[in-house]
ZADOFI-200585 format. One record per residue (C-alpha): x, y, z. Coordinates in nm, 3 decimals. Example, Ala and Ser with C-alpha at 12.3 -4.5 7.8 and 13.67 -1.06 7.14 Angstrom:
{east: 1.230&north: -0.450&up: 0.780}
{east: 1.367&north: -0.106&up: 0.714}
END
This chain:
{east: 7.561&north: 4.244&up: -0.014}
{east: 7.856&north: 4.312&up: -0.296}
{east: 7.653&north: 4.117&up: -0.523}
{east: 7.217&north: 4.276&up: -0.406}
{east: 7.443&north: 4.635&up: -0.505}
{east: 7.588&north: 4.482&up: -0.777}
{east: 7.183&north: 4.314&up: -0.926}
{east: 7.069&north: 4.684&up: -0.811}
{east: 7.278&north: 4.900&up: -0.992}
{east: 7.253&north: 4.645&up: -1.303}
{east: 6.893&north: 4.725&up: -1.295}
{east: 6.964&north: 5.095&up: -1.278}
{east: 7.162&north: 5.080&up: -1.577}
{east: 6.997&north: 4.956&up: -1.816}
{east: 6.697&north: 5.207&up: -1.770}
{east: 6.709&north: 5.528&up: -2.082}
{east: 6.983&north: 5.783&up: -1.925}
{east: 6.851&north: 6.120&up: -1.854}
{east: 7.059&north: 6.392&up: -1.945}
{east: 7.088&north: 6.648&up: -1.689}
{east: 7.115&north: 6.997&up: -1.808}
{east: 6.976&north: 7.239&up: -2.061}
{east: 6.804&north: 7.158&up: -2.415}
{east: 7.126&north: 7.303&up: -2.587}
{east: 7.372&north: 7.137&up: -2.360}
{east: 7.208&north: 6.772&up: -2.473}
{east: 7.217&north: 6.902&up: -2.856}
{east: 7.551&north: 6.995&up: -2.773}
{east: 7.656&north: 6.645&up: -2.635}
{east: 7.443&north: 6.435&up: -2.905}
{east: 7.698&north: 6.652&up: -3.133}
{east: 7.983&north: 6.550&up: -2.913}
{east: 7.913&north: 6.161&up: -2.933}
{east: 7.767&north: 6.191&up: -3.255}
{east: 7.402&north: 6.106&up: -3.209}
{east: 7.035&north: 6.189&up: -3.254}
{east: 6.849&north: 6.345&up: -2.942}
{east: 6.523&north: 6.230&up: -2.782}
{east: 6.313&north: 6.501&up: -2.584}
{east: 6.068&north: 6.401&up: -2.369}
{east: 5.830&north: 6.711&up: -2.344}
{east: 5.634&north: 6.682&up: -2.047}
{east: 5.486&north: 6.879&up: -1.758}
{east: 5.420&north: 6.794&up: -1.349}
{east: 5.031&north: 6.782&up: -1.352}
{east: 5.064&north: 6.497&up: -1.657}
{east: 4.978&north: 6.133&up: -1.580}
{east: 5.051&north: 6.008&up: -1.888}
{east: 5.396&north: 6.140&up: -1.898}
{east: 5.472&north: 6.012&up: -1.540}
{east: 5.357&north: 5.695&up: -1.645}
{east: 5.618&north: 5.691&up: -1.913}
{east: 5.894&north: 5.791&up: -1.747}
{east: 5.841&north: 5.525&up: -1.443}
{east: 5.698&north: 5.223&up: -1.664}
{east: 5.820&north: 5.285&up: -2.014}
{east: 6.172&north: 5.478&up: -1.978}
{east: 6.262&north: 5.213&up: -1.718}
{east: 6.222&north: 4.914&up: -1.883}
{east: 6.608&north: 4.727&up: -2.045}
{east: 6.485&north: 4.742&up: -2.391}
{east: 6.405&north: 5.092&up: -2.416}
{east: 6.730&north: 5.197&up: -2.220}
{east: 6.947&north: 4.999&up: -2.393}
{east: 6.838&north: 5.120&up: -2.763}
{east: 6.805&north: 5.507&up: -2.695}
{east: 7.128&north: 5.517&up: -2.455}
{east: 7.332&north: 5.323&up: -2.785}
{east: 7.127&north: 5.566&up: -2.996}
{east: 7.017&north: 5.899&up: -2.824}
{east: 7.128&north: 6.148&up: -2.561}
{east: 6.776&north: 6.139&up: -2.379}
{east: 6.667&north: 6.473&up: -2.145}
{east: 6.284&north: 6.565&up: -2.039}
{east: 6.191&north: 6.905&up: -2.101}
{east: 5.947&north: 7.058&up: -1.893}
{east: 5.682&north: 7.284&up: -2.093}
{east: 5.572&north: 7.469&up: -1.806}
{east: 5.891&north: 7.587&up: -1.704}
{east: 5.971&north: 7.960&up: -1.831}
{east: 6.317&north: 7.861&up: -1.997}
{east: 6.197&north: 7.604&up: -2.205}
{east: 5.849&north: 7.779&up: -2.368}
{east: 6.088&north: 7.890&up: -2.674}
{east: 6.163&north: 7.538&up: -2.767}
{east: 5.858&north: 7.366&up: -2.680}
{east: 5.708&north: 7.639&up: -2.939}
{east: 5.961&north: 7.574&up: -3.146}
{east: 5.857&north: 7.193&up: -3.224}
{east: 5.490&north: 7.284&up: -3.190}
{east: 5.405&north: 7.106&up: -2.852}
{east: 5.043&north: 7.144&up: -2.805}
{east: 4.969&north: 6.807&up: -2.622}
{east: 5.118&north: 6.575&up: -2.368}
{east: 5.354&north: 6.367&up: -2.339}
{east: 5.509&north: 6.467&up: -2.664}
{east: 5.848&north: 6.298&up: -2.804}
{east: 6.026&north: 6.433&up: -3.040}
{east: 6.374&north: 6.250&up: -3.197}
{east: 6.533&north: 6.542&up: -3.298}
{east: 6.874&north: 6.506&up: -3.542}
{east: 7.206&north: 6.633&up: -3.384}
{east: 7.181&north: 6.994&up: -3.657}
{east: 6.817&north: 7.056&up: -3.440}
{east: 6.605&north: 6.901&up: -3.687}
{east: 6.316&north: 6.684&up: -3.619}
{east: 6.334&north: 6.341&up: -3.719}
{east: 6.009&north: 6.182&up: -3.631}
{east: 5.756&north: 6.264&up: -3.323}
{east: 5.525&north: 6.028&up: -3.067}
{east: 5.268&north: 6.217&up: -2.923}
{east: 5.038&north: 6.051&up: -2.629}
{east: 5.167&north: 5.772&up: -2.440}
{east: 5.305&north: 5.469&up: -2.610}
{east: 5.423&north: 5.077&up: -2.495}
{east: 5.817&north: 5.040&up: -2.511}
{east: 5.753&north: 4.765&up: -2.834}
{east: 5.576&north: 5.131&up: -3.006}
{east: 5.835&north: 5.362&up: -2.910}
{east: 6.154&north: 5.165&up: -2.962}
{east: 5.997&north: 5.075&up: -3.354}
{east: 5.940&north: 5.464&up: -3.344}
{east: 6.309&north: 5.493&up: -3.273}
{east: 6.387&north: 5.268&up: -3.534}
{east: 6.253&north: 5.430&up: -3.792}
{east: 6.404&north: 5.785&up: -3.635}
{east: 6.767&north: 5.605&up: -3.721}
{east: 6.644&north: 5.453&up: -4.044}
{east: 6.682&north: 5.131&up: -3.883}
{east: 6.290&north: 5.058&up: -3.994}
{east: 6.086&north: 5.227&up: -4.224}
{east: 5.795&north: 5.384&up: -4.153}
{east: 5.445&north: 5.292&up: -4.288}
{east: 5.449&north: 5.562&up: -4.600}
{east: 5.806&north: 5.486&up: -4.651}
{east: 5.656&north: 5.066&up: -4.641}
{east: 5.408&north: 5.150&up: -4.867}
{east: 5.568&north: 5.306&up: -5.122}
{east: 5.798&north: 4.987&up: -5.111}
{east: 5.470&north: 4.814&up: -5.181}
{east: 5.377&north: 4.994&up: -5.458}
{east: 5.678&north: 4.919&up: -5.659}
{east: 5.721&north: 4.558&up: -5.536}
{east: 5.360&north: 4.485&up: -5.534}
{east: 5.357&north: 4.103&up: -5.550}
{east: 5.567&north: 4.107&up: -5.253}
{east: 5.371&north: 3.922&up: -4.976}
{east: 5.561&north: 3.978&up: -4.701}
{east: 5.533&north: 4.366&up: -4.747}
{east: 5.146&north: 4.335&up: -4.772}
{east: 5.173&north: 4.138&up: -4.420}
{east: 5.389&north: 4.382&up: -4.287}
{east: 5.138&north: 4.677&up: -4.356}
{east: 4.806&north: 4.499&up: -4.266}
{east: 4.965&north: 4.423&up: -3.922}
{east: 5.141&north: 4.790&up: -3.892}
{east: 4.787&north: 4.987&up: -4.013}
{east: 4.535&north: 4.988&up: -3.741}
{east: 4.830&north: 5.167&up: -3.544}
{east: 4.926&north: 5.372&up: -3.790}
{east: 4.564&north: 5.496&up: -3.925}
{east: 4.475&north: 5.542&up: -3.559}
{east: 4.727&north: 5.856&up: -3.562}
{east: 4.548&north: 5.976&up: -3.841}
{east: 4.329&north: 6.286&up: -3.891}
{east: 4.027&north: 6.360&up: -4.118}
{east: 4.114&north: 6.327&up: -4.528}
{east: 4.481&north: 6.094&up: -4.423}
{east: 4.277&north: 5.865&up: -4.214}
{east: 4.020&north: 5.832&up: -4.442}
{east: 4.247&north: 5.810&up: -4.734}
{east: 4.466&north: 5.502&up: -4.514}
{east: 4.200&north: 5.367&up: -4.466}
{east: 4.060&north: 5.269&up: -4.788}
{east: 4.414&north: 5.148&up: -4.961}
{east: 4.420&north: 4.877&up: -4.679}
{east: 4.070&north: 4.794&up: -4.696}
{east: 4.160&north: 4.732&up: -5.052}
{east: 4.443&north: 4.561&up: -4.961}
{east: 4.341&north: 4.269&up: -4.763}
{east: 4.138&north: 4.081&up: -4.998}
{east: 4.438&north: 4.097&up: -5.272}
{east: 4.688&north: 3.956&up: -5.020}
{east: 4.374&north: 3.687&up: -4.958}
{east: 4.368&north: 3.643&up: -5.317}
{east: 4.779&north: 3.579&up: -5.379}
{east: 4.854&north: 3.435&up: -5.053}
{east: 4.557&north: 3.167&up: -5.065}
{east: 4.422&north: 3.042&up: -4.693}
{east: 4.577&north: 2.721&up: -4.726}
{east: 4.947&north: 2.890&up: -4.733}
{east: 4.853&north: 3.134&up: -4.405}
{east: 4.898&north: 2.848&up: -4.170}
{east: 5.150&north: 3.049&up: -3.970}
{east: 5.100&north: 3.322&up: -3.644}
{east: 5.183&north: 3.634&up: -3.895}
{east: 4.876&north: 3.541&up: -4.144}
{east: 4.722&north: 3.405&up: -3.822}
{east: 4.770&north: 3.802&up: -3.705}
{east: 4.579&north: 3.904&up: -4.021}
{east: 4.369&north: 3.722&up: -4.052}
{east: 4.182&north: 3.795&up: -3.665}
{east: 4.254&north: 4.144&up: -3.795}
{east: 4.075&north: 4.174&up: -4.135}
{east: 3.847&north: 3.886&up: -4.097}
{east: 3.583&north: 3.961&up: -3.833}
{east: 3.317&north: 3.782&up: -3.952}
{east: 3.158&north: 3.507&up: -4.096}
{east: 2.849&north: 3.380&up: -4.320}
{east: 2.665&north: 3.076&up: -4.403}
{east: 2.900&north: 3.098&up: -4.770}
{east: 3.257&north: 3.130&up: -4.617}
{east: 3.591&north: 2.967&up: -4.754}
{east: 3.818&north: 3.105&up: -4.497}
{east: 3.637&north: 2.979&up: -4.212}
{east: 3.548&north: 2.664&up: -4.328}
{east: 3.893&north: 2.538&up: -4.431}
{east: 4.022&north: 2.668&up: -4.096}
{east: 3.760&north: 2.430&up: -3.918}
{east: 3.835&north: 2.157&up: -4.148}
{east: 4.208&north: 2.248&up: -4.085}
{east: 4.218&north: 2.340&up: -3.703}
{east: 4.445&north: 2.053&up: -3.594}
{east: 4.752&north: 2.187&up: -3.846}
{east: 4.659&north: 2.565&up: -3.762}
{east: 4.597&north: 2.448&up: -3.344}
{east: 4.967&north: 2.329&up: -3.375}
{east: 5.127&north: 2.578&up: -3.573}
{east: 4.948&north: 2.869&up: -3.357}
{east: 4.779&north: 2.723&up: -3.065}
{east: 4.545&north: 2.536&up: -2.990}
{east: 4.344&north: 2.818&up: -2.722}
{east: 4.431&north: 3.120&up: -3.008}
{east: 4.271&north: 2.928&up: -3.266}
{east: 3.984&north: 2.810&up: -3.086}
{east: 3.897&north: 3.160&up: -2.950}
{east: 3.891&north: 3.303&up: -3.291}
{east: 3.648&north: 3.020&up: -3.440}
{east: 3.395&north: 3.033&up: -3.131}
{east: 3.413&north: 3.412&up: -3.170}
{east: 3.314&north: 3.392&up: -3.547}
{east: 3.074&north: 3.133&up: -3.503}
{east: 2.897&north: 3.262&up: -3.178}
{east: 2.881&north: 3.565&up: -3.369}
{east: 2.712&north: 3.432&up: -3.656}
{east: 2.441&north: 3.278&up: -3.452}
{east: 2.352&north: 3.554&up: -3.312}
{east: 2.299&north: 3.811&up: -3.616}
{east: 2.091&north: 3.539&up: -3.732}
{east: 1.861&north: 3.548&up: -3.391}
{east: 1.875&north: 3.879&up: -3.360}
{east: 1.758&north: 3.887&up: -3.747}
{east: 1.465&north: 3.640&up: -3.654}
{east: 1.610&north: 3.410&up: -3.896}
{east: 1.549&north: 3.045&up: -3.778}
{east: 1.887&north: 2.904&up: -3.951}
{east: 2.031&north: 2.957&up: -3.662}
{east: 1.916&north: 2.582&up: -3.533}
{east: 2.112&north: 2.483&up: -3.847}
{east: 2.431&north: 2.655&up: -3.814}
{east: 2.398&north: 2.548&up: -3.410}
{east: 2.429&north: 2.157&up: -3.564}
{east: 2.794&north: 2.266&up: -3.600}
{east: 2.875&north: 2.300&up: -3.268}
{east: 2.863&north: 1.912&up: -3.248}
{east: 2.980&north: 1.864&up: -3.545}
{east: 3.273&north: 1.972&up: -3.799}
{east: 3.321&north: 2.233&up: -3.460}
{east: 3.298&north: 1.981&up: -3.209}
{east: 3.681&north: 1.981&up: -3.156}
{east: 3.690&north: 2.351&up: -3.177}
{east: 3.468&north: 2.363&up: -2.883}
{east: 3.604&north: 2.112&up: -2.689}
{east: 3.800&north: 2.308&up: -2.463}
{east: 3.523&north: 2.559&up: -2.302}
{east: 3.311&north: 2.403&up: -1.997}
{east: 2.976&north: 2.561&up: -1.909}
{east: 2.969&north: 2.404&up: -1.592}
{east: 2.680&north: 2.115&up: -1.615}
{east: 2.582&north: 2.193&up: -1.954}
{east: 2.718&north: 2.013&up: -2.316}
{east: 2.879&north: 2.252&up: -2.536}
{east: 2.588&north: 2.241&up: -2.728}
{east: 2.357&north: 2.299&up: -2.490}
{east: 2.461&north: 2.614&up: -2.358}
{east: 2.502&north: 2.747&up: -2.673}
{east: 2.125&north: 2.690&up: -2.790}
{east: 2.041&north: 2.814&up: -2.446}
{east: 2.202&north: 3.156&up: -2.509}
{east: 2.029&north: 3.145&up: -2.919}
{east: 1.674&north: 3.056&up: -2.814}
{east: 1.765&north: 3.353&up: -2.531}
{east: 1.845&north: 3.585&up: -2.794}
{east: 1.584&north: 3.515&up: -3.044}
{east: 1.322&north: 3.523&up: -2.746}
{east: 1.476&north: 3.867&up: -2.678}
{east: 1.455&north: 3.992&up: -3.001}
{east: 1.093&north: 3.877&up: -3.079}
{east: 0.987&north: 4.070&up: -2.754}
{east: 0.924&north: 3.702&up: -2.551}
{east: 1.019&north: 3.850&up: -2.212}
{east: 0.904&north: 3.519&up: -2.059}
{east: 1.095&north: 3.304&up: -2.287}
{east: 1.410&north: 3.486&up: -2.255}
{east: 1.470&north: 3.478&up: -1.911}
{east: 1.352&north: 3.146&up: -1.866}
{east: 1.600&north: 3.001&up: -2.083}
{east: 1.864&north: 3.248&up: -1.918}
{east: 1.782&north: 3.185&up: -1.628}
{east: 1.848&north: 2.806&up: -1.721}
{east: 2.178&north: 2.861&up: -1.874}
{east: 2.323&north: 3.062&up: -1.480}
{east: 2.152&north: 2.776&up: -1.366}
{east: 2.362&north: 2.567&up: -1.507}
{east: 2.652&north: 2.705&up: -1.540}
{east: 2.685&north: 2.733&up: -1.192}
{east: 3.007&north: 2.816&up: -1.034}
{east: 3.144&north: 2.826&up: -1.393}
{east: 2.914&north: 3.167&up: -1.446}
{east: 3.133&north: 3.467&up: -1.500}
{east: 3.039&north: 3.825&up: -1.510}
{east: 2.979&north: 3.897&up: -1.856}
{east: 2.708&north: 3.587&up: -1.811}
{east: 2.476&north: 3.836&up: -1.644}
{east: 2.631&north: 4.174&up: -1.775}
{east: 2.569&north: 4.131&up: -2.128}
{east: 2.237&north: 3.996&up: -2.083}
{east: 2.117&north: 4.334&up: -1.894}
{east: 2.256&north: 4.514&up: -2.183}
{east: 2.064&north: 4.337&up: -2.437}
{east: 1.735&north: 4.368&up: -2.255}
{east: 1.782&north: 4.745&up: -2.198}
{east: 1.874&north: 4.782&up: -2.564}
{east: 1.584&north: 4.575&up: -2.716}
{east: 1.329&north: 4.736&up: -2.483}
{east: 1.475&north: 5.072&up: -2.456}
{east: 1.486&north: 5.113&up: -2.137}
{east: 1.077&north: 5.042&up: -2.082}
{east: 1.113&north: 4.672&up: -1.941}
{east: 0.782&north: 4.552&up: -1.796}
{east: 0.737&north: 4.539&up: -1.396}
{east: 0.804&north: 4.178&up: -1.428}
{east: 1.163&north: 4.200&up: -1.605}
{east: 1.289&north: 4.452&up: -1.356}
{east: 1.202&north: 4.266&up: -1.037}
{east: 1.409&north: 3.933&up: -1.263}
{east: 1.664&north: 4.163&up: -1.367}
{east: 1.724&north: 4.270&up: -0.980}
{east: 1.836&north: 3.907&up: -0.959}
{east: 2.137&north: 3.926&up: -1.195}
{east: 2.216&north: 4.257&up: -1.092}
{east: 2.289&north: 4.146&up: -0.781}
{east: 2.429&north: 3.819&up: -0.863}
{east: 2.706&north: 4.032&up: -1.102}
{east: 2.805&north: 4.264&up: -0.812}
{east: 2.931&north: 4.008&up: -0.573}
{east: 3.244&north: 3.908&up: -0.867}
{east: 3.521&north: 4.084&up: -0.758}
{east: 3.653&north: 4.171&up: -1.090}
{east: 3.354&north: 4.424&up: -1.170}
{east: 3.597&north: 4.692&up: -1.178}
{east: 3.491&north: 5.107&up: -1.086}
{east: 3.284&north: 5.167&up: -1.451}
{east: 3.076&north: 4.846&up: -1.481}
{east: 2.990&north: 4.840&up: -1.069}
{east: 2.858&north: 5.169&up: -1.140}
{east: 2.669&north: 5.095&up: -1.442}
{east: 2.543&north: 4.798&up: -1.259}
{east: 2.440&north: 4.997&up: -0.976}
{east: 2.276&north: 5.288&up: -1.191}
{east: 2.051&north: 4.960&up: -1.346}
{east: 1.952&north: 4.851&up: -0.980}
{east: 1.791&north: 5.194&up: -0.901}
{east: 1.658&north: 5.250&up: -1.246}
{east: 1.490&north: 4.882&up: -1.191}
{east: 1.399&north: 4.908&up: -0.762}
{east: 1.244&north: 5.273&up: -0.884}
{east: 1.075&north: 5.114&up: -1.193}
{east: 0.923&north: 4.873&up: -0.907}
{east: 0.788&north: 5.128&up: -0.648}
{east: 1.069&north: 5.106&up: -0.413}
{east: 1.187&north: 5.464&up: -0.412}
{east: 1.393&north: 5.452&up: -0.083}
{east: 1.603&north: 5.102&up: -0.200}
{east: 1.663&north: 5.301&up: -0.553}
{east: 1.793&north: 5.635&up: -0.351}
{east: 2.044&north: 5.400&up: -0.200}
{east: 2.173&north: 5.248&up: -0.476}
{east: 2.166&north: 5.573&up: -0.720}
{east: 2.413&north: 5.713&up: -0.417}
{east: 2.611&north: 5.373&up: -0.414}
{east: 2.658&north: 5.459&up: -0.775}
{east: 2.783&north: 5.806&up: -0.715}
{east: 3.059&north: 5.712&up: -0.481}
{east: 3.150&north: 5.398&up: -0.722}
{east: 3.213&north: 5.640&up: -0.975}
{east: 3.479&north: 5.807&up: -0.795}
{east: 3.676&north: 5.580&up: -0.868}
{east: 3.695&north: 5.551&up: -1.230}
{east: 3.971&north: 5.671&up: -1.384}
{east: 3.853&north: 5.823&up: -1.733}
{east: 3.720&north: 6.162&up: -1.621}
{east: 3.506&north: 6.183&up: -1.884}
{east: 3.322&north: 5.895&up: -1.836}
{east: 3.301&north: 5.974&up: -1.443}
{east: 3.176&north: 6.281&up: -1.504}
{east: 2.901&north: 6.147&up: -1.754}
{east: 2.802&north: 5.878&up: -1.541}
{east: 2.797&north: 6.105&up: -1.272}
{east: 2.563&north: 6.346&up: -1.415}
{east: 2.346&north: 6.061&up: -1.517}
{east: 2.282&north: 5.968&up: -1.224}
{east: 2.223&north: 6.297&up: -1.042}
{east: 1.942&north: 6.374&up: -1.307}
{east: 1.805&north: 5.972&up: -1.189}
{east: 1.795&north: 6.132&up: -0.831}
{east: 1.669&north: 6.377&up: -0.913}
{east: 1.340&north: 6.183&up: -1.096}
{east: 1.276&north: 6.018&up: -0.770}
END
């Protein structure tokens, strides 16, 4: 028992310490035991800053920096004593987190809800632990052959630009899209064999081309960057690349697609080796899902789903979700919505097929349920569609974006009502 109390109150302890008391008693304390101050502005009604406060401000890391660091408290904006200071550091949206300095000053803000790796850096650069990304570029800009800078900010600036605004984000935006192919250019892909350059490299380089050095010496070189990053890492990013590739080219009607496909058994055979699609070869499955695509986008309804229906065939038990999601998203794309009697009664097939995996999740089971009635209507059977349109409604519930509920929802009420 001494020692369940003892693992308990461990626990308990190393969560952030909430100060209990007024905004000026906590200013007065961080004064006290000369620290900074962290204010949690938040409200009842706010998920997000629940979520925080249970998953975030609990967790060892974050407790132990900001209880060595900060005197912690939660303000709440709705309550009548505290509407002077959440005015006074401008709190228009929640959860807002301000590191204020112990003479009332603010230090640095988070606004929205952040992972504890986010808000501890955040608190890092607060105490000047870290710097922040302007304060890391302007280190760049006097130290510009620096490498390990440039790493640092291509990793740090999809964060960073996404809390951006209009002319900044724009402006961020273009000096590090500038700034990835000069670190290519001094760095040199043979000496990025390592999980940072790894990191930037899945960031910055999203695609490939039949002309393309980067990929091609990482294919030549996967056992050395396998072993220095992973083998499952390294694959994923080359399939991803080269899938990717394959299918601009089918979408583009552009028949070099059967050459680059000669890879897959090739100088990619390794690459590949790890994914199974069921009774299919690597390279079989992949063709299928080319011709597929190419059918598609030539407007060969016949052709498509045959060789679709070829590739669930044979991918069996293996067949995952996305196998017969994506598919019904392409279709409805590339025919806008105006499939042929013949493609909805086969798409009724997947549909089905897709709804039975239990990891459809509230959004995609009510997606897949808005396509069944849009295809049982688009077949005559009004009464089947009516059912399904209302299965949609009720799937929609639970989704937890609002926004998208509410979209979907009045989507489907105006699909009703076209019966």
């Amino acid at each position: 028992m001494v020692f369940l109390i003892l693992g308990v109150l461990g626990n308990l302890s190393a969560q952030m310490t909430l100060f209990k008391g007024t905004f000026d008693e906590a200013l007065q304390k961080a004064q006290q035991e000369k620290k900074n101050l962290f204010v949690d502005f938040f409200a009842e009604w706010c998920g997000p800053c629940k979520m925080m406060a249970t998953e975030i401000f609990t967790q060892k890391e974050v407790g132990e920096f900001f209880n060595a660091h900060f005197v912690c408290i939660q303000v709440d904006v709705d309550a009548k004593e505290n509407k002077d200071i959440a005015k006074k550091y401008n709190v228009t949206a929640l959860p807002t987190m301000v590191f204020i300095s112990r003479d009332g000053k603010e230090m640095r803000r988070v606004q929205g809800a952040a992972p504890a790796e986010s808000l501890i850096k955040e608190a890092k650069i607060a105490t000047g632990e870290e710097l922040s990304f302007e304060q890391l570029y302007e280190k760049y800009k006097k130290k510009k052959n620096d490498l390990d800078v440039q790493q640092q900010l291509l990793i740090e600036a999809p964060a960073f630009i996404a809390t951006q605004e209009g002319y900044n984000q724009q402006k961020w935006g273009t000096r590090i899209e500038s700034l990835f192919p000069e670190y290519l250019k001094n760095k040199k892909i043979e000496n990025m064999v390592n999980e940072g350059d790894f990191l930037v490299l899945t960031m910055y380089h999203r695609t490939t081309s039949k002309e393309d050095p980067i990929f091609d010496y990482m294919a030549q070189n996967y056992p050395k960057f396998a072993k220095e990053i992973g083998k499952d890492n390294v694959a994923r990013y080359l399939v991803s690349l080269n899938n990717s590739y394959v299918i601009q080219l089918c979408q583009k009607g552009d028949l070099n697609y059967k050459k680059r496909l000669e890879r897959v058994n090739g100088d990619l055979k390794d690459v590949y080796a790890g994914f199974s699609f069921g009774n299919l070869s690597v390279l079989d499955a992949i063709t299928l899902l080319a011709d597929a695509t190419y059918s598609l986008y030539r407007h060969d309804e016949n052709t498509f789903f045959e060789k679709m229906d070829t590739y669930l065939d044979g991918k069996g038990d293996k067949a995952e979700l996305n196998d017969y999601f994506q598919p019904l998203q392409d279709i409805a794309v590339v025919y806008e919505g105006k499939l042929s009697e013949n493609a909805y009664r086969r798409c009724i097939n997947w549909i089905a097929k897709a709804l039975t995996f239990d990891n459809v999740g509230a959004s995609n089971r009510t997606r897949l349920l808005m396509m069944m009635g849009d295809c049982l209507k688009n077949t005559g059977d009004n009464a089947k569609a009516k059912q399904s349109y209302n299965q949609a409604f009720l799937a929609s519930a639970q989704i937890k974006n609002k926004m998208e509920m509410q979209q979907l929802q009045q989507a489907i009420q105006q699909s009703l009502q076209g019966l």
